[in-house]
C-alpha positions in Angstrom: -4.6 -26.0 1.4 -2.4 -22.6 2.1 -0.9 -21.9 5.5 -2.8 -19.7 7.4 -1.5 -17.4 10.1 -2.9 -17.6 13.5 -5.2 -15.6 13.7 -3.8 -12.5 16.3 -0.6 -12.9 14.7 0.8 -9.7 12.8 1.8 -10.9 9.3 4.8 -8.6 8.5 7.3 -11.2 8.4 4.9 -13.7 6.6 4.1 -11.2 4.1 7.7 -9.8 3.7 8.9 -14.1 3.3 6.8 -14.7 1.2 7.0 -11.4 -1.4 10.8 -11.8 -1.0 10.1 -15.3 -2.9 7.3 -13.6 -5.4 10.6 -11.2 -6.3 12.9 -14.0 -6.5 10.8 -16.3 -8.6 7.8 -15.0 -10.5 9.3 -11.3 -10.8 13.1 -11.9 -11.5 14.1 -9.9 -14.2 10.9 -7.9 -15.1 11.4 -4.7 -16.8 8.6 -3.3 -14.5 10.3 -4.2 -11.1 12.4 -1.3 -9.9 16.3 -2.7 -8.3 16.5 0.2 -5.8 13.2 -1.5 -3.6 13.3 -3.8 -1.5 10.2 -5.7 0.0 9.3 -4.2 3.8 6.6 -4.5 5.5 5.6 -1.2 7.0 3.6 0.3 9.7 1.3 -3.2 10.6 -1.0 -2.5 13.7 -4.2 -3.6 14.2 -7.4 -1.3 13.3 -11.1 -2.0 13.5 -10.4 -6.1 14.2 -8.1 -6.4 11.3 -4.4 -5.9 10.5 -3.9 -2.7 8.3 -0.2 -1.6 7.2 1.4 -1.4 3.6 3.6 -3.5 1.4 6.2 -1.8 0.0 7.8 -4.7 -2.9 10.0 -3.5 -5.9 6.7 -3.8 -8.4 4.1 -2.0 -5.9 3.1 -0.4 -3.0 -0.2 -1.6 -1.6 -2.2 -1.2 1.4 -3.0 -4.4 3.0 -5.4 -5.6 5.4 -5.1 -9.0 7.3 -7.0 -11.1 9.6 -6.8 -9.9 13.3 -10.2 -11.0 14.7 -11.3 -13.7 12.8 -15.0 -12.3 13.8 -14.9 -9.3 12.1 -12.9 -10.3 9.2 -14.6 -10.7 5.8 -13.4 -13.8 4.0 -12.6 -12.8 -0.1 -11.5 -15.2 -2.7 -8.5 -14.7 -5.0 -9.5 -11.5 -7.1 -12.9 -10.5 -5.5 -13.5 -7.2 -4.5 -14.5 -5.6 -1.6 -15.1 -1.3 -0.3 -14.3 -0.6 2.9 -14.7 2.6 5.0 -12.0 4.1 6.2 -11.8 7.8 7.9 -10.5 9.3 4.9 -13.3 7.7 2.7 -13.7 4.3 0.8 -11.2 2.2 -1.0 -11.7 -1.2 -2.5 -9.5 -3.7 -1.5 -8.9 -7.4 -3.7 -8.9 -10.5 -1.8 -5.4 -12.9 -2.0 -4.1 -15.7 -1.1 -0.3 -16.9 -0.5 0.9 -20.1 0.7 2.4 -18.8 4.2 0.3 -16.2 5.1 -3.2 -17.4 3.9 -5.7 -14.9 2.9 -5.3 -10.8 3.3 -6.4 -8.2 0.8 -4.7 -5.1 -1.0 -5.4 -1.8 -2.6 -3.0 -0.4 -5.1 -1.5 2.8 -3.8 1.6 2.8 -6.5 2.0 0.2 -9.3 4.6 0.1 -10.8 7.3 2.2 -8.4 9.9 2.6 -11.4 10.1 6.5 -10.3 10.6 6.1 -6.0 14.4 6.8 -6.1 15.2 4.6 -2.9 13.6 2.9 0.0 13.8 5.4 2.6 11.2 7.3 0.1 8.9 4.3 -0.8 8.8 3.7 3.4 8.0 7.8 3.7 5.4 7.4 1.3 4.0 4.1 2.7 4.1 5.5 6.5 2.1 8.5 5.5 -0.4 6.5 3.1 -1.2 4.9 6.1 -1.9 7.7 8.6 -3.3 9.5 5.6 -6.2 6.9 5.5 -7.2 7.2 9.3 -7.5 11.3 9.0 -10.5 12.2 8.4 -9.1 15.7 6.9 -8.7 13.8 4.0 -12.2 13.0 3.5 -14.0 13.8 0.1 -15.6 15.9 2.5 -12.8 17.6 3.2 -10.8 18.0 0.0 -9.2 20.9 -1.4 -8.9 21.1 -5.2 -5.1 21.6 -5.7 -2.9 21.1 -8.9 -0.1 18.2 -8.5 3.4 19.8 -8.1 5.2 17.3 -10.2 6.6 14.0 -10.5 7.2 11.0 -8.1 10.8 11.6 -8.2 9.8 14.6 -6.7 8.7 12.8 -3.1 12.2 12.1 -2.4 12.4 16.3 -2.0 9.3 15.6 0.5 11.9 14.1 3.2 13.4 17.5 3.6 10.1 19.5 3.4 6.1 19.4 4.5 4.0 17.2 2.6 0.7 16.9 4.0 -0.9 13.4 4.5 -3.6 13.9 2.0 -0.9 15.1 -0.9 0.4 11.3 0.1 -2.6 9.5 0.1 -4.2 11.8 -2.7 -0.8 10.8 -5.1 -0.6 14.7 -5.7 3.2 14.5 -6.0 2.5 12.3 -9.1 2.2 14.0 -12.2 -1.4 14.4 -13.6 -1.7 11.8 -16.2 -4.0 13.9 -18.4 -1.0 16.4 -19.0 1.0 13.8 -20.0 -1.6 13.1 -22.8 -1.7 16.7 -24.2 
C-alpha cells in the first residue's frame, strides 16, 4: 500500500521529496537527465476540485494534477489514460503512483529538457504552461497559425522579451521537428 496524501493537502513538497529520490536513485547518471535542473514544484493551486501545477525535474516538465476533493477526483491506475477539459482545450493526462504522495496524474509538456539552459527558464516556462492552460485564447478555437521562431535555448531570451502564453503552452519556441527531418 503507498502513502497517500490527505486529501486537501497541496502535494508540492510530497511530489518535490519524492522526485528528488527518483533523481537520486533510478535517474543518477542518465545521459537524458540535464545537471542544470533541479526538481521544483511550481505554481500548485487548486482548480476545478483538484490540485493543478507542474513538475519541473532534470528529465521533464509535466503538468500534474492531484487529489484536492476526493469527490471530484477520478481515480487512474499506473499508466491509464485519461482527457480532460481544460480552457485552452483537452489534454490527456496518465495516471501514477509514488510511495509518499499516492496517486496524481501528468501530461508531458517537455521530455527530455537537455536544451532549458537553467532553472529560472524551466520555472518561466512552467509558470506560463500553466496560466496558458486556463486561457481560453489559446483554444483550438482561437489559434493562430504561426511558424516557431527557433529552438528551446531560445526561451531563455523569452525572460527579457514578450512571449505570449499560447507560444508557451503551444511549444512554439521549440524548433519544428519536421525541419529537422529535411
Amino acid at each position: 500500500m503507498h502513502d497517500v496524501l490527505n486529501p486537501g493537502t497541496d502535494p508540492s513538497d510530497a511530489l518535490e521529496a519524492t522526485y528528488r529520490r527518483v533523481a537520486e536513485t533510478r535517474m543518477h547518471g542518465l545521459p537524458f537527465v540535464n545537471p542544470a535542473l533541479a526538481v521544483e514544484a511550481v505554481g500548485f493551486a487548486p482548480w476545478e476540485g483538484r490540485w493543478l501545477g507542474v513538475m519541473v525535474t532534470p528529465w521533464f516538465i509535466n503538468l500534474v494534477q492531484a487529489p484536492l476533493d476526493p469527490a471530484q477526483w477520478r481515480s487512474l491506475g499506473q499508466g491509464e489514460k485519461l482527457r480532460y477539459r481544460f480552457p485552452a482545450g483537452d489534454y490527456e493526462f496518465i495516471g501514477a503512483i509514488e510511495p509518499g504522495v499516492g496517486e496524481f496524474q501528468l501530461c508531458s509538456l517537455f521530455s527530455p529538457v537537455l536544451e532549458f539552459e537553467d532553472q529560472a527558464t524551466a520555472r518561466f516556462v512552467a509558470e506560463h504552461a500553466r496560466a496558458a492552460l486556463l486561457d481560453v485564447a489559446n483554444s483550438e478555437a482561437h489559434a493562430v497559425d504561426s511558424p516557431r521562431p527557433g529552438p528551446v535555448a531560445q526561451a531563455r531570451k523569452a525572460l527579457d522579451g514578450p512571449m505570449s502564453r499560447r507560444d508557451v503552452l503551444r511549444g512554439r519556441f521549440l524548433p519544428d521537428a519536421d525541419a529537422d527531418r529535411r
